[in-house]
N, C-alpha and C positions, 0 to 999 in steps of 0.2 A: 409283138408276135414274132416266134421266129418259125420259119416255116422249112421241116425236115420232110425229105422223103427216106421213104424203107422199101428196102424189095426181097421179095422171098419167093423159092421156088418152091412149089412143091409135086408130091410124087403121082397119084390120082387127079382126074380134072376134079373138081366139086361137085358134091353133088347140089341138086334145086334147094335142097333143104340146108344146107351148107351157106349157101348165097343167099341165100333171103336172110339169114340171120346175121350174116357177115353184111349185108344193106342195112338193118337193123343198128349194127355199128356204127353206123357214119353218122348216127343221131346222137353216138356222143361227144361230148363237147371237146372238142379240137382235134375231131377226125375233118380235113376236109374236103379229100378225095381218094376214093378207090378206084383200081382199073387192075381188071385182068388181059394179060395177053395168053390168049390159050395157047395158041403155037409156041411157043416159047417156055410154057408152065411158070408164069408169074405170077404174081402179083403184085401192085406198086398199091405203096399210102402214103401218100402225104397228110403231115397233121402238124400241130403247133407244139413244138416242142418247150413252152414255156407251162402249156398245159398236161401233157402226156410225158410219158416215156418211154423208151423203144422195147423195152420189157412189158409194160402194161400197153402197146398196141401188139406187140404178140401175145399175151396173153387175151386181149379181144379175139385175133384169128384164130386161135386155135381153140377158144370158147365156139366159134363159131361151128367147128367141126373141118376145117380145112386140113390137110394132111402137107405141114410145114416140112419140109427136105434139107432147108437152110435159108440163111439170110445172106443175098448177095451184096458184094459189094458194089456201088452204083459212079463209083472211077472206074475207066478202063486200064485196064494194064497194058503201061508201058516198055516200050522198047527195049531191050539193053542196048547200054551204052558199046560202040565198037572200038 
């Protein structure tokens, strides 16, 4: 198993009907955890990338009805050199 996280922001919070179907996801095989952070407008998945791919778990979220903005990247940007 190799196990990738994805993060995405998006523009609208979701709505109930949004999440219940996007919970709905996580029953497919090699989603293994969703979390939203509302203050922040995210969403993190982690899933098995031996099973998935990051194209077919965006296309779950946005089956689901969530309104994707982007896909962040989950390094911080660093420094420039002085």
């Amino acid at each position: 198993m190799t196990t990738v996280d994805i993060l995405f922001s998006y523009n609208t919070p979701p709505t109930e009907l949004a999440v219940s179907a996007l919970a709905g996801a996580k029953e497919v095989y090699g989603i293994r955890s969703l979390s939203f952070d509302h203050p922040a407008c995210t969403l993190r998945i982690e899933y098995d990338a031996t099973r998935l791919t990051a194209a077919a778990v965006t296309k779950l979220v946005l089956q689901a009805g969530i309104d994707i903005a982007a896909e962040l990247s989950l390094i911080p940007p660093q420094p420039a050199p002085e």
